[in-house]
Structure formats: C-alpha cells, structure tokens
Backbone bond lengths (Angstrom), bond angles and torsions (degrees), N, CA, C in turn:
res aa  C-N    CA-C-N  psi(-1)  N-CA   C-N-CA  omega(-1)  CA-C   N-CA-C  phi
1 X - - - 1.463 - - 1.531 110.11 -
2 X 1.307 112.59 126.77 2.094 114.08 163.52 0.923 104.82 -50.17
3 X 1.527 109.04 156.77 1.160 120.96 -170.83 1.339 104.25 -91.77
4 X 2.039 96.03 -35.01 2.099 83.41 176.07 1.444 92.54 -118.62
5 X 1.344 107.43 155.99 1.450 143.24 -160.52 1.682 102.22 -81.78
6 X 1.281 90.35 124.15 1.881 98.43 176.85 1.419 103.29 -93.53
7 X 1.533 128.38 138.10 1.143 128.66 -175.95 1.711 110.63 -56.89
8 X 1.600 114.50 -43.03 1.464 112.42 -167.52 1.970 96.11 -49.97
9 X 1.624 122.71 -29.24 1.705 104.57 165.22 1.198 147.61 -33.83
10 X 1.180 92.80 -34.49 1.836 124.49 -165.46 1.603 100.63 -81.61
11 X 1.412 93.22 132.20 1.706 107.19 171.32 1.771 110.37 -119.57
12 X 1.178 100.66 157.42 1.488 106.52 -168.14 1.574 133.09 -35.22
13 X 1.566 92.95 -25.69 1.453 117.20 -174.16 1.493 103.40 -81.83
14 X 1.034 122.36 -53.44 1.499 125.94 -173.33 1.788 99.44 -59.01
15 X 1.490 108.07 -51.03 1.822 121.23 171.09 1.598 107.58 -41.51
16 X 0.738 102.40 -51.37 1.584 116.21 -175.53 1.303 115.76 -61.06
17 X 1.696 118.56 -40.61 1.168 149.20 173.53 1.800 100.99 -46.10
18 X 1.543 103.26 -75.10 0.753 143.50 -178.43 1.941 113.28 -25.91
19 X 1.731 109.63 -81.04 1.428 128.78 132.09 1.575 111.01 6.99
20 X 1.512 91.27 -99.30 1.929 98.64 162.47 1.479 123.01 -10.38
21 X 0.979 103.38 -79.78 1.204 134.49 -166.01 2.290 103.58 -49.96
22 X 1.241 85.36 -56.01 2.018 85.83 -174.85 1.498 99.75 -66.41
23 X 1.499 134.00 -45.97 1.439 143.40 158.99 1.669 105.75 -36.76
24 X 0.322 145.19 -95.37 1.617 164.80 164.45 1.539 115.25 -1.48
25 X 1.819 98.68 -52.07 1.448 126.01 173.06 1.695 102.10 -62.50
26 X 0.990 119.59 -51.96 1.649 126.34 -164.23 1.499 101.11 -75.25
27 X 1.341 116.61 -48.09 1.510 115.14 166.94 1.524 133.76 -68.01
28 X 1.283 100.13 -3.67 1.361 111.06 -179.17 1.879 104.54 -100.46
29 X 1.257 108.12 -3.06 1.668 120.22 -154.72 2.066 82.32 -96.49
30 X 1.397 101.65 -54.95 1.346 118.71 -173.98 1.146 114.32 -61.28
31 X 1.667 126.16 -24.68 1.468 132.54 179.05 1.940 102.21 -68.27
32 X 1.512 84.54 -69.87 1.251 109.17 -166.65 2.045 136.65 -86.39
33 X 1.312 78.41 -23.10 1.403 100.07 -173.58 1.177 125.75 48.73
34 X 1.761 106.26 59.11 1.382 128.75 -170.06 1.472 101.58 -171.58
35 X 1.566 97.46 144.36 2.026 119.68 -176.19 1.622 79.86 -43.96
36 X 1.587 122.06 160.22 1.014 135.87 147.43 1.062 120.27 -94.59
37 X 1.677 121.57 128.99 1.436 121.12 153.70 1.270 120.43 -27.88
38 X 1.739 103.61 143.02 1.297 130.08 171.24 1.919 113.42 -40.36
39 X 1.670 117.39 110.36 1.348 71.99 -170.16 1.658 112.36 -95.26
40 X 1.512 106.46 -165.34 1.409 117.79 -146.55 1.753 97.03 -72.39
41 X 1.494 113.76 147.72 1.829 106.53 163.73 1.515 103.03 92.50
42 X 1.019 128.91 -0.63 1.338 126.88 -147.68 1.638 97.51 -64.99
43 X 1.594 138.07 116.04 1.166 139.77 166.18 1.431 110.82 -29.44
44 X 1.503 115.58 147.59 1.541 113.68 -157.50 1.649 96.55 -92.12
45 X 1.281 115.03 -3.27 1.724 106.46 -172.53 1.904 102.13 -88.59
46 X 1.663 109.04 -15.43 1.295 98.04 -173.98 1.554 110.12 -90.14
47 X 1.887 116.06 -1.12 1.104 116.59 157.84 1.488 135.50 -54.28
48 X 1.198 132.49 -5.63 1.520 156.60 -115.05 1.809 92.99 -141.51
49 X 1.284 111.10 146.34 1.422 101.26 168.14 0.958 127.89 -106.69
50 X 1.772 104.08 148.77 1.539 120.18 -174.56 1.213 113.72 -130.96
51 X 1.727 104.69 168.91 1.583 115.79 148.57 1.221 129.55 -102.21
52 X 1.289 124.19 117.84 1.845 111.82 170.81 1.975 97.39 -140.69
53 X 1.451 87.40 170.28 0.962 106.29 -178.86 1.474 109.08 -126.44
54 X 2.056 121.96 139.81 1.133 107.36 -176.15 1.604 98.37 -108.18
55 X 1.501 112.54 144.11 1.561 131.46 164.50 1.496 107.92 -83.03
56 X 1.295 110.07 120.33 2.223 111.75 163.05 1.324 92.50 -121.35
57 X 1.736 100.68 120.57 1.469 114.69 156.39 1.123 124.59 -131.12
58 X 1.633 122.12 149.97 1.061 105.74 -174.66 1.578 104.84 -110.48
59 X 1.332 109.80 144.31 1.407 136.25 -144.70 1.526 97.71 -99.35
60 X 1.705 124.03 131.15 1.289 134.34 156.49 1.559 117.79 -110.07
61 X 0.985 111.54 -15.84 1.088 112.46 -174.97 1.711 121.76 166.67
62 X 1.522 136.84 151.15 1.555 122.08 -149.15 1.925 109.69 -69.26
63 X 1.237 113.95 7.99 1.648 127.58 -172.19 1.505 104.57 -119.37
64 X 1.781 114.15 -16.85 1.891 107.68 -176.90 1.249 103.42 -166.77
65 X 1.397 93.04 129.56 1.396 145.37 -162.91 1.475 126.40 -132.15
66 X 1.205 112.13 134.22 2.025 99.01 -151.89 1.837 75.69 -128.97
67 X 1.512 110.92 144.43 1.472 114.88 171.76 1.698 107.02 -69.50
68 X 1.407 102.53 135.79 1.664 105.58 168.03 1.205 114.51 -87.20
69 X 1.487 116.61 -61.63 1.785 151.52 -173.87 1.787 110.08 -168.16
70 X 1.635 87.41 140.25 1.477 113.45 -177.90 1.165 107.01 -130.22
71 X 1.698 139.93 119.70 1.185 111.25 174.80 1.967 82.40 -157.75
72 X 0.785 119.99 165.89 1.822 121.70 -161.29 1.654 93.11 -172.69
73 X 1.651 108.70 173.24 1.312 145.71 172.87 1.856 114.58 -103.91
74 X 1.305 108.10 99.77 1.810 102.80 -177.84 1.994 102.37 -53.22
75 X 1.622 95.63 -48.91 1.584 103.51 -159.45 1.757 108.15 -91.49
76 X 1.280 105.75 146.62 1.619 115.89 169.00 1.634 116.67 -48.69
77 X 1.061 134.35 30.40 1.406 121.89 -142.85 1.495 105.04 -92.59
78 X 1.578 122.90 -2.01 1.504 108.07 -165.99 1.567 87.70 -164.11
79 X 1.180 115.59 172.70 1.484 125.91 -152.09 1.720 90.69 -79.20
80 X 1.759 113.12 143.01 1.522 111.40 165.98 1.477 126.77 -21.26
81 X 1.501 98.62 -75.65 1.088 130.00 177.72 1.300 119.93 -21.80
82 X 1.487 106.72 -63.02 1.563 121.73 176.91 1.517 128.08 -69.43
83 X 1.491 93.68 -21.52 1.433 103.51 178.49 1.250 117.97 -90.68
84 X 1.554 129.57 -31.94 1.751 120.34 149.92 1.200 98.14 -58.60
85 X 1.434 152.02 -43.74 1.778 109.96 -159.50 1.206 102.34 -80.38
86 X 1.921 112.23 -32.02 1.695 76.04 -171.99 2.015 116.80 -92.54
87 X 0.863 100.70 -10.75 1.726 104.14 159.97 1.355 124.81 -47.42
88 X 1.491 114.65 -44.44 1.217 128.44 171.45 1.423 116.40 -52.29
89 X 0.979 129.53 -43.07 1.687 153.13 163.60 1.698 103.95 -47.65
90 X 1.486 107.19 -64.58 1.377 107.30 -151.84 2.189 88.97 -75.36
91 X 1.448 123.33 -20.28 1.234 122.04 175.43 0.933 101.49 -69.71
92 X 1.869 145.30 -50.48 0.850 134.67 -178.90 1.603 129.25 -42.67
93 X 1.680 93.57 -54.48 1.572 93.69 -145.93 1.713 85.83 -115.83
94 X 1.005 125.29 -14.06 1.898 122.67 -179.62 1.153 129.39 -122.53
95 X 1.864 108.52 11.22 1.543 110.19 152.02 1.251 107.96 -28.56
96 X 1.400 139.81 148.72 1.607 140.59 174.47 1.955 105.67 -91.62
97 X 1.818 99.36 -28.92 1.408 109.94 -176.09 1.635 102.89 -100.29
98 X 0.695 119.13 14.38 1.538 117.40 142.30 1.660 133.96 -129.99
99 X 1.329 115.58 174.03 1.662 112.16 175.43 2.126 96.36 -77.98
100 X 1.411 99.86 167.74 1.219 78.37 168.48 1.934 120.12 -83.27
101 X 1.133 107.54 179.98 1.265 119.61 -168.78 1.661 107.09 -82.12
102 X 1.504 105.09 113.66 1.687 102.94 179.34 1.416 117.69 -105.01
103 X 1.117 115.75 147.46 1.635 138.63 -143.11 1.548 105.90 -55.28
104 X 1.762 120.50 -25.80 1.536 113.35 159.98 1.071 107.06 -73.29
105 X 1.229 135.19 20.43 1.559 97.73 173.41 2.039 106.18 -119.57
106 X 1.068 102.14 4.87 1.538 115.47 164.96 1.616 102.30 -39.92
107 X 1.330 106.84 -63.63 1.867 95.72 -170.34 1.339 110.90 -53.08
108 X 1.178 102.33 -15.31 2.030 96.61 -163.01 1.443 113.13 -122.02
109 X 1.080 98.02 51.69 1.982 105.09 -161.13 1.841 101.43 -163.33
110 X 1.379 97.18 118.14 1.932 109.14 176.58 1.451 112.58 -83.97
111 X 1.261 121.03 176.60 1.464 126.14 -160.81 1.614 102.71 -134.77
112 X 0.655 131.53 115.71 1.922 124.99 -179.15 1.963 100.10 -126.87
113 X 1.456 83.13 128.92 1.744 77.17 166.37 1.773 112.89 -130.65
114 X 0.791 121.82 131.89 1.325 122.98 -163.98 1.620 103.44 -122.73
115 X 1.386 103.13 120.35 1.686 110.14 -170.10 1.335 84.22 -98.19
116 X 1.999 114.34 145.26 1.383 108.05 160.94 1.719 93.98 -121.63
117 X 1.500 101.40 -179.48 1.433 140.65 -173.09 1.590 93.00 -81.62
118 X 1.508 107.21 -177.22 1.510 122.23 172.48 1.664 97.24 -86.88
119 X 1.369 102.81 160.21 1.821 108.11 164.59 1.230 121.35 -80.94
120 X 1.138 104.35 136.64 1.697 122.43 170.19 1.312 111.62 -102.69
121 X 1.402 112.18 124.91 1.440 130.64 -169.72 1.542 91.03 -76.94
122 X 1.624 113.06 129.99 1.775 108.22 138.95 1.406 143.74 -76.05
123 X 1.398 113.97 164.89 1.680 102.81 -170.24 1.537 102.88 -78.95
124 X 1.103 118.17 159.68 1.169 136.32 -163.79 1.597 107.79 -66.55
125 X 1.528 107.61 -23.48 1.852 112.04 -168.86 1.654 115.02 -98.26
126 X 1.841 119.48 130.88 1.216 114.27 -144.88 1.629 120.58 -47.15
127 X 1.882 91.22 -29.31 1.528 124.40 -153.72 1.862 95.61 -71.67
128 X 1.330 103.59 -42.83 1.751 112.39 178.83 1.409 119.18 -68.02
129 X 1.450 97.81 -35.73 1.690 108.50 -177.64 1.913 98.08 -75.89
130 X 1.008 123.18 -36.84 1.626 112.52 179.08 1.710 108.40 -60.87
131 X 1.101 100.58 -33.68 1.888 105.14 -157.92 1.665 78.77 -101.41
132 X 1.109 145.42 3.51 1.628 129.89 169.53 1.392 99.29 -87.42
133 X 1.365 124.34 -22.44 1.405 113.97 -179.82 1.671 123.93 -92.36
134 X 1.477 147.41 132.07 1.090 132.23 164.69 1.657 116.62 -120.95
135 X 1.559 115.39 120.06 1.290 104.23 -176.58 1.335 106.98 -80.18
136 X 1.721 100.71 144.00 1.815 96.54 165.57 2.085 79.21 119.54
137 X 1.357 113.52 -15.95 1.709 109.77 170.82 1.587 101.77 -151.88
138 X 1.075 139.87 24.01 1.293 135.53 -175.58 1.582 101.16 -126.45
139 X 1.296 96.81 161.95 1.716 126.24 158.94 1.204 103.88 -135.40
140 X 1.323 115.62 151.05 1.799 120.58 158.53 1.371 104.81 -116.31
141 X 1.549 91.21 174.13 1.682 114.15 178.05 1.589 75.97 -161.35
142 X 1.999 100.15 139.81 0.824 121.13 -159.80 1.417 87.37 -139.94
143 X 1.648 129.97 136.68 1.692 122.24 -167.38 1.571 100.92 -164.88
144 X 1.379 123.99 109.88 1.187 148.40 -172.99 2.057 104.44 -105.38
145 X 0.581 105.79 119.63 2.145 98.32 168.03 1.636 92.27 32.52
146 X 1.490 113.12 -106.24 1.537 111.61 -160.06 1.455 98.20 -110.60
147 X 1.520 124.12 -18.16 1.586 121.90 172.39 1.171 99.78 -70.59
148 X 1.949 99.32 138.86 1.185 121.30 165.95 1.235 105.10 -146.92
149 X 1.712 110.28 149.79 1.595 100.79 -176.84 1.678 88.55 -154.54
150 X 1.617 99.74 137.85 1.535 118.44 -175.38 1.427 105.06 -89.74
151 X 1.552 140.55 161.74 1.391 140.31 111.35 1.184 141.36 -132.82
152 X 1.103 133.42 99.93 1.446 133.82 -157.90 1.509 120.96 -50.46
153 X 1.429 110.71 152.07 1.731 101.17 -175.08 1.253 111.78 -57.34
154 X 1.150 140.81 -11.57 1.794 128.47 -157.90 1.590 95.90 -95.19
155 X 1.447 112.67 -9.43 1.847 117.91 -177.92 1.627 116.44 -38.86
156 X 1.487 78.31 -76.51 1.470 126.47 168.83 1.722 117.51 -32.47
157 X 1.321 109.63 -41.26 1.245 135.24 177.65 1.586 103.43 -61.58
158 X 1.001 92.17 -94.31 2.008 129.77 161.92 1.649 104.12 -7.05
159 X 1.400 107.51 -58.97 1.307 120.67 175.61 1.446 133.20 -74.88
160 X 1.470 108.79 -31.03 1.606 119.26 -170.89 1.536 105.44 88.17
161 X 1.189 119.47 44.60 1.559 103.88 -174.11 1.724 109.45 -107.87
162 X 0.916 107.49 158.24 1.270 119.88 -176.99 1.675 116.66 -82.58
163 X 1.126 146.04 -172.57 1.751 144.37 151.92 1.582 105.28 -48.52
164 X 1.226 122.73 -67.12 1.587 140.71 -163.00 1.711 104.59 -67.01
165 X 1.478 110.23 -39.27 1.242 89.34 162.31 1.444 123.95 -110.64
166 X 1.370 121.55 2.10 1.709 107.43 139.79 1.244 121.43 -48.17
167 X 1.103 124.55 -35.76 1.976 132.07 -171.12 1.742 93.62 -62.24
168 X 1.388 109.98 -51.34 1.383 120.27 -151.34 1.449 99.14 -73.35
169 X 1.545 129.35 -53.93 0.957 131.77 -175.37 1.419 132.67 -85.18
170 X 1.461 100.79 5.44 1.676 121.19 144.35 1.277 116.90 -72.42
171 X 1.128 126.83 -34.58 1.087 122.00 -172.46 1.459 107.41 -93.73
172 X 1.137 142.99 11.30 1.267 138.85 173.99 1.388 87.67 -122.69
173 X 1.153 151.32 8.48 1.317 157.79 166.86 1.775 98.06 -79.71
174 X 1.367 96.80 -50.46 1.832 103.12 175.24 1.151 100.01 -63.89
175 X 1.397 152.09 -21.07 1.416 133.71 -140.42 1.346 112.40 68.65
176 X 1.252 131.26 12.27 1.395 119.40 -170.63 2.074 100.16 -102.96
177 X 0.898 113.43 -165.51 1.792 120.95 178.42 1.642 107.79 -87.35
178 X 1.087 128.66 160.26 1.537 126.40 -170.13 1.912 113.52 -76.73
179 X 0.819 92.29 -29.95 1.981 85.84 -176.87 1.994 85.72 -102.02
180 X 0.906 133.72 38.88 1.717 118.65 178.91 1.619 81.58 -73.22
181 X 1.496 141.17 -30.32 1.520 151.73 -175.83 1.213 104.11 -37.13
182 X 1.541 113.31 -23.05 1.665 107.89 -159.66 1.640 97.54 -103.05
183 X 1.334 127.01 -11.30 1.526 127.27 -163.62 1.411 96.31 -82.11
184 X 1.424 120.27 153.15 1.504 123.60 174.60 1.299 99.23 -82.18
185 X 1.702 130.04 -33.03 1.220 143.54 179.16 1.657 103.15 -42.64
186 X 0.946 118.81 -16.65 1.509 129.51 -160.62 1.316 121.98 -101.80
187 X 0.928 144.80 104.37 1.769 129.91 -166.18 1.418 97.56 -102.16
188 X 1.701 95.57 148.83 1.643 110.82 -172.75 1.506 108.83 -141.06
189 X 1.438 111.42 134.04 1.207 106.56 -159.02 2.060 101.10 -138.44
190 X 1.161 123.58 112.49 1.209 107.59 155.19 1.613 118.57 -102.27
191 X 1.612 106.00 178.39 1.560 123.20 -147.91 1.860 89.50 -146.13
192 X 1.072 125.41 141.89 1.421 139.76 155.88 1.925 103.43 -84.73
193 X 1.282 112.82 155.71 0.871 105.86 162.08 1.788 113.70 -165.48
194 X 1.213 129.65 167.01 1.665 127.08 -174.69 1.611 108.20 -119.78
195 X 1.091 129.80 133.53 1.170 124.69 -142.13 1.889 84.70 -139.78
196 X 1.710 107.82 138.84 1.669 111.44 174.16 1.761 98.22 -141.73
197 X 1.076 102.80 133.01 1.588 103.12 -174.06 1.342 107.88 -138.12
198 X 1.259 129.51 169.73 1.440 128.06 -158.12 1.518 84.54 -112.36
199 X 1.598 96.74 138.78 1.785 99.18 -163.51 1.917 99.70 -82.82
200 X 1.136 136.90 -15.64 1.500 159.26 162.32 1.792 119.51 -158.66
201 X 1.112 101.90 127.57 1.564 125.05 176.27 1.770 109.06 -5.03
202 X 0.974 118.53 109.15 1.429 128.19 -167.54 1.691 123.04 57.18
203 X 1.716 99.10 13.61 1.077 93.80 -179.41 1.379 115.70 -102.44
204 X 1.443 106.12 -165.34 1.974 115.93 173.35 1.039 126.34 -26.64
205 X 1.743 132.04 96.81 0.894 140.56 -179.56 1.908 128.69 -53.73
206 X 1.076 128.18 92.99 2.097 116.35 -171.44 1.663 88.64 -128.44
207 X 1.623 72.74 152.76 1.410 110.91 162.74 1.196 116.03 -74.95
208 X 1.512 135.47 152.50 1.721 141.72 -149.72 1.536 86.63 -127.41
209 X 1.126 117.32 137.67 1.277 148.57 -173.43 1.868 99.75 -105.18
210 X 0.953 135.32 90.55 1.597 110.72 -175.07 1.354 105.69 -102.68
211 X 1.546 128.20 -1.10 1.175 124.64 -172.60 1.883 94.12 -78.29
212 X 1.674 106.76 -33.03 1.396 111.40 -166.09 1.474 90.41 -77.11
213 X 1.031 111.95 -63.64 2.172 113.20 177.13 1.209 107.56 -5.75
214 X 1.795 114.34 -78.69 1.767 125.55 -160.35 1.590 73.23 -66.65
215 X 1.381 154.85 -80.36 1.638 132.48 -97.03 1.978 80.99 -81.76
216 X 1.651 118.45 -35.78 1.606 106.22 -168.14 1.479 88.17 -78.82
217 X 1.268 155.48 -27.45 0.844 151.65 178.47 1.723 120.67 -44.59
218 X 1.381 103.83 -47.79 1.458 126.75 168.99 0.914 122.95 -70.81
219 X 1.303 148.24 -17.12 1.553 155.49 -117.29 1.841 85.49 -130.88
C-alpha cells in the first residue's frame, strides 16, 4: 500500500467525509477559537497522506457562485484528514485576497474539497507540452526560479478555457507572462484530482464529474 493516498482511492463516502470535516473545522474555530480535534471514526484511508485543496464559496444560487478562499497542500506531506481541517481554516480566515470569513456568512457559503494526485512533469517540447495537458482531468502547476502558480481542473471548466489557455493562465497565475508555457526554462506539471462540494450551504454533499461538466458545457 502508498504511503500517500491517490484521489482515484477515494469513494464518495470518505468525499463526503471529507466536506464534513473542513465545515465543521471552521465552525468549530468560531465556537472555540481553537484547531479542532481529530474527529471521532475517522475512515482508515483518510489516515494516509495527502494533497487537497479547500474551495469557500459563497453561494447565490445552483448556476452562481462567487470565490470566498482557496488555499490547499501541493505535496502529500501529512495525513488527509488533517490537511482538510487545517486548510479549511487557513481558506477561511488567511486567503490574502479576501477579508477573513465572518461567522454570518456560514449559512450562505459551500465547502468543496478537492484531493489531488502527485505531479507529472511535462516534456520539455511546446508541441508535447500542449497534448500533455487535457481539460475536463487536469490541474497545472506552473514553476519558473521561485514563481509558482497553481490551478485546479474545475478553473478551466468554470471559465470555458481551452488547453492553450489553461497553460497561459497558469502562468500569469505564477506572475510570470502568458506563453512563459512555451520556454523549456519553465517547468510544467499537471495533477489529477477528485473533487466533493456541498451542492447548497449545509446542504447535499456530491462528487463533480468534470469530464460530464466540459461535455454539457459543449453541447
């Protein structure tokens, strides 16, 4: 068995788990004003280490959704589990592009947690690096000297973007210029990842389909 957990593992229940769990964390911050304990039962696969990243949005309606805080773990370095509650926190309250998140706005705000995979390096040639990417199953990480800039697959979605301008708009995600994608100087990396989001504010927790997203997306 790996030691850290690839998202394609994860089944809805553990996702769901998961969800819970960053909600729970933020409300438990607001009770008490302290990390919350581990909670009880915790499935033994979310003991295992991961990467995810947590999404806070606040919700108008099941078609719009405005970003609150995004803030996640690239590397496996510490058990799942631990890394949505305490991520969930640092999305909440230490987005840098937002204020932090105050305690009315819990009813009106969704929870998404999105576990990713390890990175996959691209080939160095422009023509390989376009066809290494597929939107609708990818993430990038985009990493120049000390710039680095993340975007998760559901971006891409969200936006209507194509491969070429996921590349591009990673890279201005780094701070870097939009084709820096094409320099070998440039390292490019996508990530798979499984994504569970609360379908409205304390509500029904599902898993995101994004291959189904882009295909109704296209239609």
């Amino acid at each position: 068995m790996n030691e850290y957990i690839d998202p394609e593992e994860l089944d809805d229940k553990e996702g769901i788990f998961l969800v819970k769990t960053a909600r729970e964390s933020v409300e438990y911050w607001f009770e008490h004003k302290e990390t919350m304990p581990f909670p009880e039962r915790v499935p033994e696969r979310l003991l295992r280490k991961g990467a995810a990243f947590i999404t806070i949005e606040t919700y108008y309606g099941p078609n719009e959704r405005e970003l609150r805080g995004c803030i996640g773990f690239m590397e496996p370095i510490k058990p799942l589990i631990e890394v949505v509650r305490d991520v969930a926190l640092e999305a909440a309250f230490r987005d840098p592009r937002f204020p932090p998140l105050r305690r009315d706005e819990l009813e009106s705000v969704t929870f998404e947690v999105s576990v990713l995979s390890k990175l996959e390096e691209a080939p160095e040639n422009v023509k390989d690096r376009l066809n290494f990417v597929k939107v609708g199953r990818d993430g990038l990480v985009i990493e120049r000297g000390w710039a680095k800039g993340l975007l998760l697959p559901q971006v891409p979605i969200e936006y209507g973007w194509d491969e070429e301008t996921f590349l591009s708009e990673t890279c201005l995600k780094a701070g870097l210029w939009p084709d820096c994608w094409t320099d070998s100087k440039t390292k490019v990396y996508r990530f798979r990842a499984r994504l569970w989001r609360e379908e409205r504010p304390k509500g029904n927790i599902r898993r995101r389909d994004l291959s189904e997203e882009l295909k109704n997306l296209l239609l």
